[in-house]
C-alpha positions as CSV (number, residue, x, y, z in Angstrom):
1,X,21.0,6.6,6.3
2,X,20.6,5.9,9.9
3,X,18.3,2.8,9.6
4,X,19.5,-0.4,7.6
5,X,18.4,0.3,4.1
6,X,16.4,-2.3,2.2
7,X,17.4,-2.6,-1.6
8,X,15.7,-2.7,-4.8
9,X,15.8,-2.7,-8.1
10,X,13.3,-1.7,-10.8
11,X,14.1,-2.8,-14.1
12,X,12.2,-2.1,-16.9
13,X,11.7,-2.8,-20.5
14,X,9.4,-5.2,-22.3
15,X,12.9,-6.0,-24.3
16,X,14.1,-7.7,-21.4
17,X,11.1,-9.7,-20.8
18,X,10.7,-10.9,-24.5
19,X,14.6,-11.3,-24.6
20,X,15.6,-8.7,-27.4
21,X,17.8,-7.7,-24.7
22,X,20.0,-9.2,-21.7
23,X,19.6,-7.4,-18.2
24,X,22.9,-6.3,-17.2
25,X,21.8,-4.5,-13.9
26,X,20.6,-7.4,-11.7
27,X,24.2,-8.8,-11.5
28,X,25.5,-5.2,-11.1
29,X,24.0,-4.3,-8.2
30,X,23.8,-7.7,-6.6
31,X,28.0,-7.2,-6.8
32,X,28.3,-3.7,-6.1
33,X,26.3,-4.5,-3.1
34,X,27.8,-7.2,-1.3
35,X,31.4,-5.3,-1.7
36,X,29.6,-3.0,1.1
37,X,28.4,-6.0,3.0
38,X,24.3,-5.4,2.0
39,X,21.9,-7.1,-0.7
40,X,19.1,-7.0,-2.3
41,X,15.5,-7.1,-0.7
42,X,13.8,-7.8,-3.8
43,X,14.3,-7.0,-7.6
44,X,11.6,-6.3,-10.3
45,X,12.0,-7.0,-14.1
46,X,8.6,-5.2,-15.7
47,X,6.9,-4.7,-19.2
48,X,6.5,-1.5,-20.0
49,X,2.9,-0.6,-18.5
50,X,2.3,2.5,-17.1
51,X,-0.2,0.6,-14.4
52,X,2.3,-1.9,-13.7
53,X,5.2,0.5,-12.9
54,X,2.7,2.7,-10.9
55,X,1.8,-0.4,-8.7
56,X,5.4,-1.7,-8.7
57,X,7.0,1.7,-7.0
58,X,3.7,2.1,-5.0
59,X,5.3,-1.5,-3.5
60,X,8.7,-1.0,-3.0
61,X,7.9,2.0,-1.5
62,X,5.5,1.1,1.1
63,X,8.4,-1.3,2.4
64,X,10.5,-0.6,5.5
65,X,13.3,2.1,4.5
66,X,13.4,1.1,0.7
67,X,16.0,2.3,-1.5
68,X,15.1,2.1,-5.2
69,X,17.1,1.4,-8.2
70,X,15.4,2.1,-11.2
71,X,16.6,1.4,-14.8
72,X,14.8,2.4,-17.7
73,X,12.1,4.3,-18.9
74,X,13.2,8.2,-18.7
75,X,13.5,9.0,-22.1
76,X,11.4,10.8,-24.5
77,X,9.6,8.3,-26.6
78,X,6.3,6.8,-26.4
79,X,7.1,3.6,-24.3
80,X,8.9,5.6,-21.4
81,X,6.4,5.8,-18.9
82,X,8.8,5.9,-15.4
83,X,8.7,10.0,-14.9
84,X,5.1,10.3,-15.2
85,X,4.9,7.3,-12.9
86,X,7.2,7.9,-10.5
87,X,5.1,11.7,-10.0
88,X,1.7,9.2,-10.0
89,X,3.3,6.8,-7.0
90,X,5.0,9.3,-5.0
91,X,3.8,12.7,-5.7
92,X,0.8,14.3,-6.9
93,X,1.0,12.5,-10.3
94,X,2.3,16.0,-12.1
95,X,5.5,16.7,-14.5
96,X,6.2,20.3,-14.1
97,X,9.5,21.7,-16.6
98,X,12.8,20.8,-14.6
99,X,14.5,23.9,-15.3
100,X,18.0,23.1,-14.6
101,X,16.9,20.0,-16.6
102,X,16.0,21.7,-19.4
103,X,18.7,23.7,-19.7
104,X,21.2,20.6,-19.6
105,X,19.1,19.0,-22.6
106,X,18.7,22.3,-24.4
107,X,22.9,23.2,-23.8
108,X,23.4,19.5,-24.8
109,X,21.1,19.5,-28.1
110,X,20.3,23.2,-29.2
111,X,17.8,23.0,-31.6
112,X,17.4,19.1,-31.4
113,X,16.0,20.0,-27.9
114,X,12.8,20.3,-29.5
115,X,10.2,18.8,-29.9
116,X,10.5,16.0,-28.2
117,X,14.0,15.4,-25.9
118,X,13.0,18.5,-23.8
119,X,10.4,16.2,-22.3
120,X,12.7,14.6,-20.2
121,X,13.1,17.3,-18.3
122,X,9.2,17.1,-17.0
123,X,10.0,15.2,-14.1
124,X,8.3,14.8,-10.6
125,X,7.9,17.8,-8.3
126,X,10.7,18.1,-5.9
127,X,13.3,15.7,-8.3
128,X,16.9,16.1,-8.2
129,X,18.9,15.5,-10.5
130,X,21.7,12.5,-10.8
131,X,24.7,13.3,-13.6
132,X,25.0,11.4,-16.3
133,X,28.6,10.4,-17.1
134,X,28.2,9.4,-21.1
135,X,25.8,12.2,-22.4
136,X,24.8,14.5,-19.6
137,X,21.5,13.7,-20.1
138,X,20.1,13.7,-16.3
139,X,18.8,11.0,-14.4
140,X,16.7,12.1,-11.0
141,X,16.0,10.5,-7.5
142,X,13.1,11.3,-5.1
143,X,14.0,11.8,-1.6
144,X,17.4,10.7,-1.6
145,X,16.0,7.2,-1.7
146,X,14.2,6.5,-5.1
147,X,16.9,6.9,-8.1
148,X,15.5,7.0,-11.8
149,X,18.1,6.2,-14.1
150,X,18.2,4.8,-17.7
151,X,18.1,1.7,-18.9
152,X,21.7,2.0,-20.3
153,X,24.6,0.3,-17.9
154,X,27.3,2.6,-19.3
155,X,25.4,5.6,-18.2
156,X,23.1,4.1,-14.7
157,X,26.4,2.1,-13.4
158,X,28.2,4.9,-12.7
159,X,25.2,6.7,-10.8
160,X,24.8,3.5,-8.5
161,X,28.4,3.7,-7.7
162,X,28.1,7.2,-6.7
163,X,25.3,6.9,-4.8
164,X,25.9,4.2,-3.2
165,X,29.2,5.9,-1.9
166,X,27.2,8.6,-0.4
167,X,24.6,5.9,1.3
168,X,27.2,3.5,2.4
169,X,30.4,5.2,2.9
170,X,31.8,2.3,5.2
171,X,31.7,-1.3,4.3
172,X,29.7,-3.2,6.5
173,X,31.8,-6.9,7.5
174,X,29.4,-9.5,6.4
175,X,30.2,-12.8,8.3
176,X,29.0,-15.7,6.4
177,X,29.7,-19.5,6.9
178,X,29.1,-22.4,5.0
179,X,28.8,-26.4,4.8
180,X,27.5,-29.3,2.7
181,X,26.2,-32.2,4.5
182,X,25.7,-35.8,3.3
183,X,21.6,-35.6,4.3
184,X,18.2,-34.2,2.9
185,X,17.0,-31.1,4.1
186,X,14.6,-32.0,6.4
187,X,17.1,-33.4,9.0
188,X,17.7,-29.7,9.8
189,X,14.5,-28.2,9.9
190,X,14.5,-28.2,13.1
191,X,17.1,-26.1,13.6
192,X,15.8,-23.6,10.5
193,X,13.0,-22.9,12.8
194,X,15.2,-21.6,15.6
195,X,17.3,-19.0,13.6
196,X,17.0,-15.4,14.8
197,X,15.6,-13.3,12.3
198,X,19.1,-10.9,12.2
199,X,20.2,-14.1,10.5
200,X,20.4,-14.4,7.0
201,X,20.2,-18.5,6.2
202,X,19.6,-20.3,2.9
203,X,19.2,-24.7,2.5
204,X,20.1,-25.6,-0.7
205,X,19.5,-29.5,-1.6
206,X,20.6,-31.1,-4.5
207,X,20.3,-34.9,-5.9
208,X,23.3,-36.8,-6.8
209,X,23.5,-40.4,-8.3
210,X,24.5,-41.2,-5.0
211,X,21.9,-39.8,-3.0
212,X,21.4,-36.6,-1.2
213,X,23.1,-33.3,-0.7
214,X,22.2,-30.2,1.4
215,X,24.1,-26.8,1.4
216,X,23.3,-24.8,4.9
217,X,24.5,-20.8,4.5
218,X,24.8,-18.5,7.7
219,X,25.2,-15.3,7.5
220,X,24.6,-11.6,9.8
221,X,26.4,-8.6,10.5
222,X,27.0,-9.5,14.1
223,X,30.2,-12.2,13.8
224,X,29.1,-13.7,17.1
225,X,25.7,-14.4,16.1
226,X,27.2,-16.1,13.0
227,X,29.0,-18.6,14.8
228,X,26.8,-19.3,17.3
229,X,24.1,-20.1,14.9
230,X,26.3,-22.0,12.4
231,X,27.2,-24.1,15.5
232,X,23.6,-25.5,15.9
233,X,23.9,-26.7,12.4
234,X,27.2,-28.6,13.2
235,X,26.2,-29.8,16.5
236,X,22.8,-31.3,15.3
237,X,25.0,-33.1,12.0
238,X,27.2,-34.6,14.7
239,X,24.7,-36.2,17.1
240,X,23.0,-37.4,13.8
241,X,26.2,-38.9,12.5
242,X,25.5,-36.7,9.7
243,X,29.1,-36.3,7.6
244,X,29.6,-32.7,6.3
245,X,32.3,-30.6,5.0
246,X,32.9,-26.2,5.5
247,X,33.4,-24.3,2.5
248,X,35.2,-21.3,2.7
249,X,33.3,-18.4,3.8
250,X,32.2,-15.5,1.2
């Protein structure tokens, strides 16, 4: 992709939510991610509601240069909602027969095709589809930037991998610096208000028995712009007499 992608996941299932179930993806992609020197934009846990998931991709998609990750919901029961969503927010809301689709499920199932695993294969008009490594059962993306997948990691894992090979085939160096300083916050904010927005930066305070802690993260894909901005951190600490220690970057 030629412009910096912004990354999101989708994750849904009202088993998450009431905690029937653990979400296994956010970590996932959050790691397989940063090993190609990106991260996540934003990331969605969502009941099962058609309206909701409608509104939801209608969002991520309306973003700068989104790439969605979406987990669950592409099956053949009731309560899976995404394909018929996915053709309401980005196409003209219609599920026409996937035929190579349906001939996977039908090669996969014979007879058990029918009546009801066959719908997976009505998916949005212009879907292609993504293999899936555990049953064949297939997944499908929209514009090489919107990727359906189900809610299983053994089977979606694999696809993100894939893709993600194909989107990012270089890693991209990440240069990050970090320190904890003996202060609150607000000795710094003056500084916060001068970083460049190609600058990644996070303040992190915490409250000890002994008083005040602040953890200042710097990070951008230009290594210059790193330092120099890290250095305003450390240069404002030492005029303030401000003791702080560097933790080693990640």
């Amino acid at each position: 992709m030629q412009k910096t992608p912004q990354f999101f996941t989708l994750i849904i299932g009202t088993e998450i939510l009431n905690r029937r179930r653990t979400d296994k993806h956010f970590d996932f992609v959050t790691q397989t991610l940063a090993k190609k020197g990106h991260k996540l934009t934003g990331s969605f846990i969502i009941e099962d509601d058609p309206a909701l998931i409608v509104q939801t991709i209608k969002f991520i998609a309306s973003q700068p240069n989104p790439v969605l990750f979406s987990f669950g919901g592409i099956g053949s029961t009731p309560d899976d909602h995404t394909r018929k969503c996915a053709a309401i927010a980005l196409r003209d809301g219609k599920t026409p027969i996937h035929k190579e689709a349906k001939e996977i499920i039908e090669k996969q199932l014979g007879e058990r095709a029918y009546p009801h695993p066959v719908k997976m294969a009505e998916l949005p008009k212009g879907a292609k589809l993504l293999d899936n490594p555990v049953n064949n059962m297939p997944a499908f993306s929209l514009d090489e930037r919107f990727y359906f997948m189900p809610g299983f990691p053994e089977m979606s894992h694999p696809m993100v991998r894939e893709i993600l090979e194909k989107l990012i085939p270089n890693k991209k160096t990440y240069y990050r610096h970090t320190l904890t300083a003996l202060c609150k916050e607000n000795e710094l904010i003056e500084v916060m208000e001068k970083m460049p927005k190609e600058v990644e930066f996070s303040s992190l305070p915490k409250l000890y028995n002994d008083g005040w802690r602040v953890s200042i993260s710097v990070a951008s894909h230009d290594k210059k712009l790193s330092e120099d901005t890290f250095q305003m951190y450390i240069d404002t600490l030492k005029e303030k007499e401000i003791y702080y220690s560097l933790q080693d970057e990640a």
